[in-house]
N, C-alpha and C positions, 0 to 999 in steps of 0.2 A: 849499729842499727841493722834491723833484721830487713835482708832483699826485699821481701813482700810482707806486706801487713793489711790481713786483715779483719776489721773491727766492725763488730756486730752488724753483720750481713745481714738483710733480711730483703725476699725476693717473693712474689707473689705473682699469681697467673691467673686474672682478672676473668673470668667467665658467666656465664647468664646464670649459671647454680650460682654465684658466688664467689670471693677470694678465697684460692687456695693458696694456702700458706706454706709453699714449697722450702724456703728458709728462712731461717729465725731464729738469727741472733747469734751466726755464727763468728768467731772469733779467734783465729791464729795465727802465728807469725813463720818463716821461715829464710832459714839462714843461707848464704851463698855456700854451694855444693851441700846440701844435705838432700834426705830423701826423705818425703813425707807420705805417709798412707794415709786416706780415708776411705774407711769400711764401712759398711749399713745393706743391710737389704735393697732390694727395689723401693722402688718411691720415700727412699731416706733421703733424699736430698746433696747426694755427692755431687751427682751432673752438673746440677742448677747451679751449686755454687760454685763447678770452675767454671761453665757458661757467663755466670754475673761478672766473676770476674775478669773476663775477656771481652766482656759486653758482646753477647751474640749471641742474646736472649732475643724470639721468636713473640711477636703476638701473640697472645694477649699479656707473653710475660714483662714482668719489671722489677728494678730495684725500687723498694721504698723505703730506704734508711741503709747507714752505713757507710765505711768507708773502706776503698781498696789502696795501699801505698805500696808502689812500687818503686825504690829506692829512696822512699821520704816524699815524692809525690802522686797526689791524690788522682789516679788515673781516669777515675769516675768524671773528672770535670775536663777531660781530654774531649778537643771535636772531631766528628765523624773521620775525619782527614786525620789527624792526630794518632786514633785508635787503628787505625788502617794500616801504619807506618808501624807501629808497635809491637801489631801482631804478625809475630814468624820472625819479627827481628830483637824484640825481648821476652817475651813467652810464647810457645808455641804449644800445640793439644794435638796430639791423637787420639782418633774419635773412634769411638766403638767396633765398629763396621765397617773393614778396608774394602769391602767390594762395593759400598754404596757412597762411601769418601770418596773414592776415585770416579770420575766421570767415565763410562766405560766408551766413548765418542774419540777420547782422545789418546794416543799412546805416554806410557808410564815417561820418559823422556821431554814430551812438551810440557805433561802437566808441571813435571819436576822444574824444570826449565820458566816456565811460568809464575812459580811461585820466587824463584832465585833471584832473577830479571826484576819483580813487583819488589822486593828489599834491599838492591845491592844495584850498582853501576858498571855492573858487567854486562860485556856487548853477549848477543846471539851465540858464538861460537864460545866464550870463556863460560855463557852458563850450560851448555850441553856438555862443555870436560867437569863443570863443579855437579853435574848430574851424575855422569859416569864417577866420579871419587865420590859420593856420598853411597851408591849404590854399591861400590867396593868397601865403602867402608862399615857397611850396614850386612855386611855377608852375601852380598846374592852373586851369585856366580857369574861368569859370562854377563857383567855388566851393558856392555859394548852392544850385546843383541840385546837385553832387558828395555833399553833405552827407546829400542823401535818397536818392540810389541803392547797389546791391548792389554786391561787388568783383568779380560777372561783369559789370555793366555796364561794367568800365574795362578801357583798353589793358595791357600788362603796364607798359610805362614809367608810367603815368598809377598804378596800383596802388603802385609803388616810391615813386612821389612820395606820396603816400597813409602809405607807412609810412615815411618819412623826417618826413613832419608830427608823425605820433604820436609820434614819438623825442626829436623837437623840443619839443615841447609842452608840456615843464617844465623848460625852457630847463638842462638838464643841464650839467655841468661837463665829461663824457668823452663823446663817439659812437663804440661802436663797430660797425663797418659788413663784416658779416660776407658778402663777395661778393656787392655788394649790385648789380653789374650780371647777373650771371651769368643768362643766358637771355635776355638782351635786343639787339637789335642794334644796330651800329656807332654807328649813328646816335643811338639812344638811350642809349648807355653812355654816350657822350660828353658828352651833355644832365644826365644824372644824376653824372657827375665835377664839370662846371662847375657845377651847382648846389650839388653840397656844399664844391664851395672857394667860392663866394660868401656861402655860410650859414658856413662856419668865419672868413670873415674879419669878416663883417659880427657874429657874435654873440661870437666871441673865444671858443670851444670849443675843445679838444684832441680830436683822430682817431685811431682806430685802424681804419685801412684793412687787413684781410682778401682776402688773393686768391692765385690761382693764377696770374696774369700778371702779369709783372713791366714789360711794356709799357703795365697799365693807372693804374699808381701812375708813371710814370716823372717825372714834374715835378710833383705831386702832393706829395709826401713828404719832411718834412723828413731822418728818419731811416729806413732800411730793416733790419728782421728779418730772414733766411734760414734756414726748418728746414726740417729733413729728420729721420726718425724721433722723433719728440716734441723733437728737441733743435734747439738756436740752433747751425748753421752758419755765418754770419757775420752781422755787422752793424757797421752804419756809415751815413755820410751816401749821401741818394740819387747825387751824384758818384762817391762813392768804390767805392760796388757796381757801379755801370755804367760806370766808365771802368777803377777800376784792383780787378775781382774775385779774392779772394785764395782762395777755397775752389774744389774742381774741383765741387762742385755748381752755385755760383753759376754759374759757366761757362760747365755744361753748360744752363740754363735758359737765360743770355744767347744762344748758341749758336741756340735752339730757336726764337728770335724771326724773325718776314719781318722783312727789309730792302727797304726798297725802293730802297737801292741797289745791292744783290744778287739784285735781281729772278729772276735765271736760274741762281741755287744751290740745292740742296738744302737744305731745313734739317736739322740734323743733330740727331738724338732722344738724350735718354741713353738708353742701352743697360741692358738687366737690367730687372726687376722689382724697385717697392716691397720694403724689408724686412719681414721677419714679426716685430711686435711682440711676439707670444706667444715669440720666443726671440730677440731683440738680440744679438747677435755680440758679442766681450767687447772687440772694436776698436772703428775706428771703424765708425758701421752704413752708409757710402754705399760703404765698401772693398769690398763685392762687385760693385759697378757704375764702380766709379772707373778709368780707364786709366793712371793713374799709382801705382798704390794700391804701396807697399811692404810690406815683411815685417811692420813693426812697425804700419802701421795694419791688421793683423788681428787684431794682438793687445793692441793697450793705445789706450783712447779719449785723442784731446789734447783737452787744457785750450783755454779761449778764448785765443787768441794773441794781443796786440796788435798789431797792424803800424803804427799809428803813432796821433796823437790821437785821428782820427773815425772807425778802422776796429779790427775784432777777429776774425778767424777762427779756429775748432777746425780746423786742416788740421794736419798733421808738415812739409808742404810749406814751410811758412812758418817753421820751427824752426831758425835758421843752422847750425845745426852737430848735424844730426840722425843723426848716429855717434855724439855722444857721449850723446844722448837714446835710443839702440838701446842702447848699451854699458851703461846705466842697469840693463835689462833682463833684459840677457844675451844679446841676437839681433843679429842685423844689419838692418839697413834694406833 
């Protein structure tokens, strides 16, 4: 049985325009110690669905269907108290922005200490030494002083390393890592990738990796996600999305990357704007940006397609004989 299972997600964020259909109909499973990515643009829906699943979804949002299992039970029907316990001591998330996660009020050592104490039955002084060894173990130097300074005292990488400690801190069963370089450079992405594959091998956690670059997971991840409008686009092993992409989103993001074997190409953008959640297309929703888009993906969404064991795309592209899936219809392709 796979750690976490989840089955057709679907998340919506209730406003006076209307339901916006933030996720829909997501569906994955993930095994103890692997590494999962999910890729998509902005307002694809990555956030939302490790939010649902941690429940620390904000007004006006909600879950409206679906189910979250973590180890075979339905966390979804956990109470408020139940979920409180849960979190940081069987999945934990870093979030985007270490300088706005961090309360800048309090020094890096209480907060840490704070979150140790809320999951574990260690007194005051046993959580300020499992502070100081999470923060040794997460690379920051001179722990010891890290412990008594503010989160304006640190670098932004030095801050990320700071909340990858606290995520750590009650040595959880899931991480998920919600863009957890974003705003940092080359050089410190890089620092912050090798650190969390040497903390997933050495503690034997499962990842869920969050990003908009699909360059930053590329050997990183066992399996890779692909959405676009709250839905799974394709997924499969990391191989199978970077060498043989079956969706024209996947594509078009591979497309978008530098090569530095192609040094003196253009890189080629998708074209169009994001869909508008507040009204989803009754096809598929990347067919007003896709250049191969036919008659029938405007009008009827495909199913996840298998293309073979470790790969699954929603494309019509991928449907052998997609006359006879138009003719279904009544349209032509």
């Amino acid at each position: 049985m796979s750690l976490l299972q989840v089955k057709n997600l679907h998340t919506s964020f209730f406003t006076d325009s209307g339901e916006v259909h933030a996720v829909n109909g997501v569906s994955f499973n993930l095994d103890k110690g692997k590494v999962l990515g999910i890729v998509g643009e902005s307002g694809s829906g990555k956030s939302v669905t490790a939010y649902s699943i941690l429940q620390i979804l904000t007004e006006p949002g909600r879950i409206t269907e679906g189910e979250v299992l973590f180890d075979g039970a339905d966390i979804r029907k956990y109470s408020k108290s139940q979920m409180r316990a849960f979190r940081g001591s069987k999945i934990s998330i870093i979030f985007q922005d270490p300088m706005t996660s961090l309360n800048p009020v309090y020094t890096v050592g209480n907060q840490l200490c704070e979150a140790i104490r809320l999951h574990s039955n260690r007194t005051r002084r046993q959580a300020h030494e499992r502070a100081v060894e999470m923060l040794r173990l997460v690379g920051v130097n001179e722990p010891e002083k890290r412990v008594r300074q503010y989160p304006h005292e640190l670098s932004g990488g030095m801050r990320q390393r700071v909340m990858i400690a606290m995520a750590l801190a009650c040595e959880p069963d899931i991480l998920i890592a919600d863009e957890p370089t974003t705003a940092l450079d080359v050089t410190i992405q890089a620092q912050i990738l090798e650190l969390m594959q040497e903390l997933q091998r050495k503690l034997g956690m499962a990842i869920i990796m969050i990003t908009h670059d699909l360059g930053v997971i590329a050997e990183m991840c066992d399996e890779i996600i692909v959405m676009y409008a709250g839905r799974v686009c394709e997924r499969g092993t990391s191989d199978a999305i970077f060498y043989h992409p079956c969706h024209e989103y996947t594509k078009g993001l591979l497309r978008s990357i530098p090569k530095i074997s192609k040094n003196h190409e253009k890189l080629v953008p998708i074209s169009g704007s994001p869909v508008d959640l507040l009204n989803l297309p009754g096809g598929c929703a990347f067919a007003p940006r896709c250049e191969k888009a036919m008659k029938i993906c405007l009008s009827r969404q495909p199913e996840e397609i298998p293309i073979n064991d470790e790969q699954i795309a929603a494309c019509w592209m991928n449907v052998r004989n997609v006359y006879d899936e138009a003719a279904k219809g009544g349209e032509r392709p």
